[in-house]
N, C-alpha and C positions, 0 to 999 in steps of 0.2 A: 773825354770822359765817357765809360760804357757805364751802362746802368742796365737794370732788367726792363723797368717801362718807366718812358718818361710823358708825364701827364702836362696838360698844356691850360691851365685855367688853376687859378687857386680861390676858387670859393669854395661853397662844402662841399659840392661836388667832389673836387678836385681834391681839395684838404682829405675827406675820406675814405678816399678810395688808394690813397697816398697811404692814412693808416693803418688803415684794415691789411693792404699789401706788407705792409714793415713791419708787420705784428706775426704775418705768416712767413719771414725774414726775408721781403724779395728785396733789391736795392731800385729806388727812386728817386727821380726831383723832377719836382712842382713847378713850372715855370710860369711867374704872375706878370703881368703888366702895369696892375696899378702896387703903390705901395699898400705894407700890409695897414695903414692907419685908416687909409683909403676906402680899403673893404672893410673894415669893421664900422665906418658911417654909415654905409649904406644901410638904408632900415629898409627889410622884409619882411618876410611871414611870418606867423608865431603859433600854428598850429600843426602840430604832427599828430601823425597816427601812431596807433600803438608797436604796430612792425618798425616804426622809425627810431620809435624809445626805446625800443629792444636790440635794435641795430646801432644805435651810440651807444648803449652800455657795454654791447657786446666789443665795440672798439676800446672801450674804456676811457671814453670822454664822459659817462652819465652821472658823474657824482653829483656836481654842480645842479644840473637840470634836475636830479630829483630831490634835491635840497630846495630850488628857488622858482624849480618849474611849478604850474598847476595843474592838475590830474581835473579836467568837467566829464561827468557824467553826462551830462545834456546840452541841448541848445535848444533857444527859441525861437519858431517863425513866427511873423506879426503881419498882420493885414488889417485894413480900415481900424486901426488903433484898436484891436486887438491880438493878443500875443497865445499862441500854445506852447508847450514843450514837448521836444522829441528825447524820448528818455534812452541812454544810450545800454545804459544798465541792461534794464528791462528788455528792452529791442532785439539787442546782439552782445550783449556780457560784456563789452570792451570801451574805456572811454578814448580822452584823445588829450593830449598833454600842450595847453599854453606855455610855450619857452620859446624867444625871438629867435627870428634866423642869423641874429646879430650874435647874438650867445652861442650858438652853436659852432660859429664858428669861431670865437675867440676861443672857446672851449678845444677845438681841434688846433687851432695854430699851437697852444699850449703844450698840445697831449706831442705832436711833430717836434717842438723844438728840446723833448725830452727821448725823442724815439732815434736809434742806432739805423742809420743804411739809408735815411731820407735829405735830400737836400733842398730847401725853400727856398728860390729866389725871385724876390721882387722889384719891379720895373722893368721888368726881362721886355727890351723893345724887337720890334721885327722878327716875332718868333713866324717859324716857318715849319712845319712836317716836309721832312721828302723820302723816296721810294718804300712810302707807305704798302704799296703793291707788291713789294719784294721780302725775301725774307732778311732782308739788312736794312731797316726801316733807320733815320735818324731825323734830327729835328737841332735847327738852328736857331740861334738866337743873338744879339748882339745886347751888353749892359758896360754902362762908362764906358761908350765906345770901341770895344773892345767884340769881336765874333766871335763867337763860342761855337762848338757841336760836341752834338750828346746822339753818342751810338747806341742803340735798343735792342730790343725785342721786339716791344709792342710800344704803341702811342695811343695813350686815351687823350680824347678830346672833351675839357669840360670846361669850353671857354664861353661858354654862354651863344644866346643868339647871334649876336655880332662877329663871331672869333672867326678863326680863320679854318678850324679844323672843318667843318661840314662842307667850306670849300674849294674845300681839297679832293674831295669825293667829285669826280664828273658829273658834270650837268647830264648827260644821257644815262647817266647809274643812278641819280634820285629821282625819284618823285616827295612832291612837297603837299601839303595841304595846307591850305590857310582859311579862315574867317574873320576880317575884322570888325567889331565891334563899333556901331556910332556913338559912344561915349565913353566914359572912363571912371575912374575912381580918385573922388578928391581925398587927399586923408589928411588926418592931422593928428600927431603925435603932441600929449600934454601933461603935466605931472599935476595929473588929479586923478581922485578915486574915480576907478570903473562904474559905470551904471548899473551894472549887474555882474552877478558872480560867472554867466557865463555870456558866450555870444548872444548877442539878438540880432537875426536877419531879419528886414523890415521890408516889405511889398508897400508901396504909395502911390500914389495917383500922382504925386508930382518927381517921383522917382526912388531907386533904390538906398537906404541905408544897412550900414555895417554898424556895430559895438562892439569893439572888440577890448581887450588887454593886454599887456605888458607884462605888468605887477600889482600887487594893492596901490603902488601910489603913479602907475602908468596907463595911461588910457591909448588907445588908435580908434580913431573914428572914421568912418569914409562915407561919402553920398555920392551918389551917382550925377556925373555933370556930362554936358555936350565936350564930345570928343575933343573941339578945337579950344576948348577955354583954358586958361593960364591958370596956376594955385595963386602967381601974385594978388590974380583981380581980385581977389576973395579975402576979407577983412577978417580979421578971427572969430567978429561979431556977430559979420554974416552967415559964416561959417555953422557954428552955433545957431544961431536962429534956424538957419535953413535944416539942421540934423533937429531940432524940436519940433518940428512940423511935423517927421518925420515917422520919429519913432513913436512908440504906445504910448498912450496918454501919462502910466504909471511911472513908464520909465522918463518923458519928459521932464516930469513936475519934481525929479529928483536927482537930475542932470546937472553936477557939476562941470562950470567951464572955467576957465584960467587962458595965458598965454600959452602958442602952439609951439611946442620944441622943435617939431619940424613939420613942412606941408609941403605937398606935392600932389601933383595928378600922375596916375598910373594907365596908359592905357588898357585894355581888354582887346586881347585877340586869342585865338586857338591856331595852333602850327603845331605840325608832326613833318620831318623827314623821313623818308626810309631809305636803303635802312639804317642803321645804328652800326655799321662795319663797311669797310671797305680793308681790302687787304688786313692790313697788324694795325689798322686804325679804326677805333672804336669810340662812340658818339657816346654823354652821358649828360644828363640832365639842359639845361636849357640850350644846348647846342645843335638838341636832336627835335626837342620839344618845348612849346608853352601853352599854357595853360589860363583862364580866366579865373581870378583870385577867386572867385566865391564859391568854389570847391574844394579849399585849401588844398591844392593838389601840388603844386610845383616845386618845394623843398621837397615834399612825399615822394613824388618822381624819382626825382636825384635818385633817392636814400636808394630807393628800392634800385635804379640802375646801376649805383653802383655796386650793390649786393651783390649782383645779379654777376656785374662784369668780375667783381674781385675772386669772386669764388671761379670763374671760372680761368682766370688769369693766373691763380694759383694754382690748378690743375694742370693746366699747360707746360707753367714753369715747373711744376714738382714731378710731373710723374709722364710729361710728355702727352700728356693725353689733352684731343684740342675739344673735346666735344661738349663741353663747354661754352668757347668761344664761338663753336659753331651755329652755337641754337640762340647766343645770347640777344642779338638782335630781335628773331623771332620773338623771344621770352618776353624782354623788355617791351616790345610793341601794343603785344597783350596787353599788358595793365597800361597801357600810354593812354591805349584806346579805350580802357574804358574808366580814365579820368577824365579823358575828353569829352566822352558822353557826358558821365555827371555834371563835369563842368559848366556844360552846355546846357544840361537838364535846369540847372539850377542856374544859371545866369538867365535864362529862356524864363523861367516862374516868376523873378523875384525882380527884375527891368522893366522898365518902360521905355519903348523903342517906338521911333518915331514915325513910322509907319502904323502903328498897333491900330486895329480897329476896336470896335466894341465885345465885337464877337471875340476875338483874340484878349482882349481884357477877364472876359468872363468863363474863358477857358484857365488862365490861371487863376480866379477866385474855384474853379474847380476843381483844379487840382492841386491847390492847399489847403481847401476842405478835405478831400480824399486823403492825404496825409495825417489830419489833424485826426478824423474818425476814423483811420483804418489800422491796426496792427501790424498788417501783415506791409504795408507801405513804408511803418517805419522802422519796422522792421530793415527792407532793403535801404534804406535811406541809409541806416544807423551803421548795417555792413560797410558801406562805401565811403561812407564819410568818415568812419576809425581806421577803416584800413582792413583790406583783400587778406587775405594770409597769402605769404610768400610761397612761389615754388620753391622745390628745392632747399636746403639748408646750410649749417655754416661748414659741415663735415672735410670741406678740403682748406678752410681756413685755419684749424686749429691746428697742421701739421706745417712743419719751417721748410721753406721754399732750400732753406742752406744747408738742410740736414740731406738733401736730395743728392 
């Protein structure tokens, strides 16, 4: 099988970078490892920016999301059981759109299993890139036993942290950067109303809470626990009690709980590879990077990487010209790093680390005051939290790879 690029991960990443390519008519397939029922359990993030929402309509998955998504204006931080709002409106004109990373992507398998020149196969075992360095890149695979190969152009990698594309790149061609985190994120998914219409970050002396949503009748909750503890040890009771401790008094006393439809711990860590290319092999979203959830940054990533690569992946293929793919790494690095910062900025404010002295306690009650009374803080706050305006635009997407 020759195809124009074969992509090696099928979550959104992969899913729309797949689209976006088949809509500019290049020929692809997605090659997944788990089946697709698989990947639509897995519960993720559910906040995007606004360049994310613009970037799935512009694929033409956005119907759904702005039917059933939620458009917040603001969010709230909370310290000592009290709560501010950062107005998003007001701040920087843009808000940021509640829709799960679950929906996104059943929304993209949808839009693919209607779209001409894509092919999606799942359980794809023992997938493999080789002479990625070459300009005859291909990529093996074996399904029901059975060994495949798929002849390229280019191979995007978007199989996540674990996948095998980043190592495939030599160890003396990356460098890596890592942080991790001594604790994590308990959550728990439940079908009861939200606590509030929008997020509440909560700062505590016994540690950090999330409120987040779903839907009107879907809630995710998370509290901050030590890195090594289980979701089983954790009762739904306990659960609960412990996020009412937590959050503002207001929002306590009005805190609907029920049984947990799903819980788990997520750990917290930061990781950047560099770079994002080796030869015709190209890194995109958790493969290249991760992110600490309290930045909503790492769906955001994806979107924007794969912006970044499609557009330049359709230049290459349409008109020969690679400079594009040349800079794309580059490009992509930029905003990586400075989701990492945020990430960082704001997992750093709103944690309790177990190290933390007094002095470091009373360093974040002052710079959530400084937020709370300054403008002009959240102002940048309110920029980076909806989302950077993209470089570059969609201008080599909207011409057909097959008219060339």
């Amino acid at each position: 099988m020759n195809v124009d690029v074969a992509i090696i991960g099928g979550g959104p990443a992969g899913l729309l970078l797949a689209r976006l390519l088949s809509q500019a008519g290049a020929s692809v397939i997605v090659l997944e490892r788990q089946s697709r029922d698989y990947v639509l359990s897995r519960i993720r993030a559910g906040v995007l920016e606004w360049g994310a929402v613009e970037t799935l309509r512009q694929a033409g998955v956005g119907e759904r999301m702005d039917r059933e998504g939620y458009v917040h204006e603001g969010v709230s931080l909370a310290a000592a059981n009290a709560a501010f709002r950062v107005d998003f409106m007001k701040a920087c004109g843009q808000p940021v759109m509640v829709y799960g990373q679950t929906e996104v992507t059943r929304d993209l398998y949808e839009a693919l299993d209607r779209s001409d020149g894509v092919v999606v196969v799942q359980q794809a075992e023992d997938v493999q890139p080789h002479d990625v360095e070459t300009e005859r890149p291909f990529v093996t695979y074996r399904k029901d036993g059975i060994e495949h190969r798929i002849d390229c152009q280019f191979v995007a990698g978007c199989d996540g942290f674990h996948g095998v594309c980043r190592q495939t790149i030599p160890k003396a061609m990356r460098t890596e950067y890592e942080r991790v985190y001594p604790f994590g994120w308990l959550g728990v998914l439940s079908r009861t109303e939200p606590v509030s219409d929008e997020l509440i970050y909560a700062q505590h002396e016994r540690g950090f809470a999330l409120a987040s949503m779903r839907n009107a009748n879907l809630s995710r909750y998370y509290i901050q626990v030590p890195a090594d503890q289980k979701a089983e040890s954790w009762s739904d009771n306990e659960f609960w009690d412990e996020l009412r401790r937590r959050l503002p008094d207001e929002a306590a006393e009005t805190l609907e709980t029920g049984p947990s439809v799903e819980k788990s711990i997520a750990p917290l860590r930061s990781f950047v590879s560099e770079p994002m290319r080796y030869g015709r092999l190209f890194l995109a979203g958790d493969a290249s990077h991760i992110v600490p959830p309290t930045g909503a940054k790492g769906l955001n990533l994806a979107v924007s990487d794969v912006r970044y690569l499609a557009e330049g992946l359709v230049s290459a293929l349409k008109d020969d010209d690679e400079r594009g793919i040349d800079i794309y790494s580059a490009r992509a690095l930029d905003r990586v790093w400075r989701a990492i910062h945020f990430s960082w900025w704001m997992t750093s404010m709103m944690h309790r680390f177990p190290d933390q002295t007094p002095f470091d306690r009373r360093l974040q009650e002052v710079e959530l005051r400084r937020i709370r009374d300054s403008p002009a803080a959240q102002t940048l706050m309110a920029e980076i939290y909806t989302g950077l305006p993209y470089e570059g635009n969609f201008e080599h997407l909207d011409r057909s790879v097959a008219s060339a």
